[in-house]
C-alpha positions as CSV (number, residue, x, y, z in Angstrom):
1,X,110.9,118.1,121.6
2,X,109.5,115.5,119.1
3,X,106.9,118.0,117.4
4,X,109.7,120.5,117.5
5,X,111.4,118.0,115.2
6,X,108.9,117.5,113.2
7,X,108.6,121.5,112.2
8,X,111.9,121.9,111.3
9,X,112.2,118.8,109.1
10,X,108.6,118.8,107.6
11,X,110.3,122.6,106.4
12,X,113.5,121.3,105.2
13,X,111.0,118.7,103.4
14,X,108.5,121.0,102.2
15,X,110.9,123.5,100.7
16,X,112.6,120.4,99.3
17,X,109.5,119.1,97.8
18,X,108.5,122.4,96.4
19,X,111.6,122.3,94.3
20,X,111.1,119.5,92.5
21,X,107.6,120.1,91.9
22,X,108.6,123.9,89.9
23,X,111.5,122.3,88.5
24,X,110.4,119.1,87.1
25,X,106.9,121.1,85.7
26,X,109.7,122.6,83.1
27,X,111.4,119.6,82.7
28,X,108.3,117.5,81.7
29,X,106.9,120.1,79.3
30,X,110.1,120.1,77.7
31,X,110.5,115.8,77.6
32,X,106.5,115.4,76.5
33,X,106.5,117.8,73.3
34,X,110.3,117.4,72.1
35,X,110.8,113.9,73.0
36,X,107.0,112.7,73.4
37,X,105.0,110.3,75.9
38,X,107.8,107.8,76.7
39,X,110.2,110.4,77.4
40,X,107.8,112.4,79.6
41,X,107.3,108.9,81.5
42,X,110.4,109.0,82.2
43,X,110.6,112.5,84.0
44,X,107.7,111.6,86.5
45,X,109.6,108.6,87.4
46,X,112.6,110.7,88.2
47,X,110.6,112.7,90.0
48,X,108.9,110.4,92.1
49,X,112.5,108.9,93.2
50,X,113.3,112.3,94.2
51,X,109.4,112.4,96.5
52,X,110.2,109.3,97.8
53,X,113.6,109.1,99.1
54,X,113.8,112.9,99.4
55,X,111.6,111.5,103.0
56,X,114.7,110.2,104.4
57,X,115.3,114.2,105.5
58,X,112.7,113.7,107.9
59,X,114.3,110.6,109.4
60,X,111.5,108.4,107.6
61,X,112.0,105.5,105.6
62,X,110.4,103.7,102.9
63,X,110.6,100.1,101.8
64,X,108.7,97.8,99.1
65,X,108.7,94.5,98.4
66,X,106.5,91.6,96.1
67,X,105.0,89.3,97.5
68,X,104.6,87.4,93.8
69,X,107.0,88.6,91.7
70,X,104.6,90.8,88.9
71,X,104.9,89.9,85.3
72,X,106.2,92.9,83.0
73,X,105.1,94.2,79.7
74,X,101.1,93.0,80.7
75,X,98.1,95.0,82.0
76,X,97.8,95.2,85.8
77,X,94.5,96.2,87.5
78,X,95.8,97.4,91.4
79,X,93.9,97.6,93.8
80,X,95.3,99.9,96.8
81,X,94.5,101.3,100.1
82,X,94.2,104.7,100.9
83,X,95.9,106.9,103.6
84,X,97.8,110.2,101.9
85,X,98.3,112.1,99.1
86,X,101.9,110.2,99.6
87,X,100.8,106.8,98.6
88,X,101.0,107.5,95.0
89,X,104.6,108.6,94.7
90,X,105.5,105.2,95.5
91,X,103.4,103.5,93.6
92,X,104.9,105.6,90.4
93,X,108.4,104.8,92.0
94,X,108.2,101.5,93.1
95,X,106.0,100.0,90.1
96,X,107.6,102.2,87.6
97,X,108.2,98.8,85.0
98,X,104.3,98.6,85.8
99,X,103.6,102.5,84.3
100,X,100.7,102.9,86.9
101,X,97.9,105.2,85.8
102,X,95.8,107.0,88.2
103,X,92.4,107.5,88.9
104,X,92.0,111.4,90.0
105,X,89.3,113.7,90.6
106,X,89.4,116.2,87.8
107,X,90.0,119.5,90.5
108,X,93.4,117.9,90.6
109,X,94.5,118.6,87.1
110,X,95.0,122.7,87.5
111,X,97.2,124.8,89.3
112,X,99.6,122.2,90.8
113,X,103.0,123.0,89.7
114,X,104.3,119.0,87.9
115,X,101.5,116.9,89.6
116,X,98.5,118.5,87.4
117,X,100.7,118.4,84.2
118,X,101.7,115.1,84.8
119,X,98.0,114.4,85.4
120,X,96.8,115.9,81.8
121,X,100.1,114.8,79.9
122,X,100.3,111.4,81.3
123,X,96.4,110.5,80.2
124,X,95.4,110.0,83.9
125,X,91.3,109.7,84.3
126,X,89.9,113.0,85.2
127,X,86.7,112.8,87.2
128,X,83.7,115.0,88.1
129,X,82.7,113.5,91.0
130,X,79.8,115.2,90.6
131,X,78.8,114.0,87.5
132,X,78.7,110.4,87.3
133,X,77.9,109.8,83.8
134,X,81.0,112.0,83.1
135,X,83.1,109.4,85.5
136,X,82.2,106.7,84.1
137,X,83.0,107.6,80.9
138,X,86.5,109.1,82.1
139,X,86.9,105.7,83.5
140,X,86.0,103.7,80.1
141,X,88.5,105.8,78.1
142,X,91.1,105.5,80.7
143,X,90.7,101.4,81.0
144,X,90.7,101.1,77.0
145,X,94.2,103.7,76.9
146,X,95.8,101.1,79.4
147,X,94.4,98.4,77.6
148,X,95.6,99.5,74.8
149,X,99.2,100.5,75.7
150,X,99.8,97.2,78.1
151,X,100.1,100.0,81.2
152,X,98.0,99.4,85.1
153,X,95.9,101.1,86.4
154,X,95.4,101.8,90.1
155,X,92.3,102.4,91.7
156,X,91.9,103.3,95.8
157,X,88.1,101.8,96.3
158,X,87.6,103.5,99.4
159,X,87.8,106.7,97.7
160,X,88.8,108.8,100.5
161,X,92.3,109.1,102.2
162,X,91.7,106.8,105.7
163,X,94.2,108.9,107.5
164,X,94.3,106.9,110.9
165,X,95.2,103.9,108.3
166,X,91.5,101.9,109.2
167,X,90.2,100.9,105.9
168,X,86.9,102.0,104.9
169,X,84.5,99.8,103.3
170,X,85.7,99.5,99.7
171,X,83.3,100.3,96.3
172,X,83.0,98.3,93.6
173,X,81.9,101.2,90.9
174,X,85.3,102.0,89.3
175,X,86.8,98.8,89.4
176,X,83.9,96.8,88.1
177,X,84.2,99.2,84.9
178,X,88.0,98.3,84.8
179,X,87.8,94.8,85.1
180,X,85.0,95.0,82.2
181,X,86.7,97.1,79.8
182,X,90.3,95.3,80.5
183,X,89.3,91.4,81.1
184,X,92.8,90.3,80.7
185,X,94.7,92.1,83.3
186,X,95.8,90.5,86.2
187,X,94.2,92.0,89.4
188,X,96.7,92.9,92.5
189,X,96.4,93.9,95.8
190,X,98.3,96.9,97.4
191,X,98.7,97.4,100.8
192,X,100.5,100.9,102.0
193,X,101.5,101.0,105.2
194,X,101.8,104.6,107.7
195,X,101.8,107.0,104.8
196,X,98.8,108.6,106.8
197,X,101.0,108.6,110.0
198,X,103.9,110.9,107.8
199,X,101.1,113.6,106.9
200,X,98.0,113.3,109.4
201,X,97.3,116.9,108.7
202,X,98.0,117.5,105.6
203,X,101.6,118.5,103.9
204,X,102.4,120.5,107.2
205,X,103.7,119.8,109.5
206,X,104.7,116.4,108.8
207,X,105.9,113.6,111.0
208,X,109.2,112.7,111.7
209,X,110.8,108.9,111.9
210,X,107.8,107.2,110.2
211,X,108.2,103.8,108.0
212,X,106.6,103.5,105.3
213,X,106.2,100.7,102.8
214,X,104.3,99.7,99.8
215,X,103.7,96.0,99.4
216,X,102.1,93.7,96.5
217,X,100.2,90.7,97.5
218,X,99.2,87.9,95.4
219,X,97.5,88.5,92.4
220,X,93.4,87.9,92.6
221,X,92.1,85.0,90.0
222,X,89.0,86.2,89.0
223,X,88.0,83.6,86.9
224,X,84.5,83.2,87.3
225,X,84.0,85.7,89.9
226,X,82.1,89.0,89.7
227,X,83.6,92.4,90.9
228,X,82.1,92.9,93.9
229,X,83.8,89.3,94.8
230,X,87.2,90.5,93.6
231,X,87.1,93.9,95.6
232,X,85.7,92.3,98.7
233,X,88.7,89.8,98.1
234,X,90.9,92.7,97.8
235,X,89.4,94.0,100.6
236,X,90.1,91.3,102.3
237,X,93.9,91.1,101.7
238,X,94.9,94.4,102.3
239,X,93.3,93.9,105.7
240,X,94.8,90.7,106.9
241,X,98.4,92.1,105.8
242,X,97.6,95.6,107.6
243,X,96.6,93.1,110.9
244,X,93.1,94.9,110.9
């Protein structure tokens, strides 16, 4: 009776999710070359409410809280789990005064009605991951744009979505070139709970009567410590709060 369920709401969510996805593409075109970047900002943000909570149709519910209330108007580096293409809609939502910038691989970027506009417009770091000079580059230009603009940037280390929520080992690569290229931002921990549970395989079917929460945990001080000490630490968080 329970997968039942879950097929008929993952299609009342997926037909609901498809909608906002075509109809937010016009609206964001529209916002980022009449009104510009801030306005466009804006749009994704909407949007990302409307992902989020639109999850109560399946009988799911979300939830975030801070564990250290986060300083506004200054660059954040976080540092986040990984379990489902889902984790980053809250992240957008729920650290919306943050203006989180993602980390994508560049494949992402075409043919994705909102998400790969949003990607280009939104000066998200592309990435060949097939080219690692290319990468890293992406990744220099995208730390001095948040730098530069006081945004965050969020980075999941273990690269791949863990979708039975285990966390795989975490690399230091991307986030030592972050920390290098914005020294001043303050480094926090994000630990995302069942997201993986909601979409095991994939947008369909989904599952039914999962909660979900994002979660900030105290910020890292890295003074005097290298990046491989301030992932591990990260590392390290995330797990105890997840109980692994």
């Amino acid at each position: 009776m329970k997968k039942i369920l879950d097929y008929i709401l993952s299609v009342v969510y997926v037909v609901w999710f498809g909608l906002i996805l075509v109809i937010f593409h016009g609206i964001q075109v529209f916002a980022y070359n009449v009104f510009g970047q801030k306005a466009h900002q804006k749009t994704v943000e909407w949007m990302n409410f409307l992902i989020v909570y639109g999850w109560y149709l399946t009988g799911s519910s979300v939830s975030f809280s801070e564990s250290h209330k986060l300083n506004e108007g200054t660059s954040k580096i976080f540092i986040a789990n990984h379990q489902s293409m889902f984790d980053i809609p809250g992240i957008i939502w729920f650290l919306r005064k943050q203006t989180p910038l993602f980390i994508s691989k560049k494949e992402l970027s075409k043919g994705i009605p909102s998400i790969s506009y949003n990607l280009r417009a939104g000066k998200a770091a592309l990435i060949d991951r097939n080219d690692p000079k290319q990468a890293i580059a992406e990744i220099i230009r995208f730390a001095n744009y948040v730098k530069e603009k006081k945004f965050s940037a969020v980075i999941f280390p273990e690269g791949t979505r863990s979708r039975t929520g285990k966390l795989k080992p975490f690399a230091v690569g991307g986030v030592a070139t972050l920390i290098k290229k914005i020294p001043d931002a303050e480094i926090v921990p994000i630990a995302i709970k069942n997201t993986g549970k909601f979409n095991p395989t994939g947008i369909f079917p989904l599952r039914s009567f999962v909660s979900m929460s994002w979660t900030t945990l105290a910020p890292i001080d890295s003074k005097g410590k290298t990046a491989e000490e301030i992932t591990k630490e990260a590392e390290i968080a995330i797990k105890a709060f997840l109980g692994q």
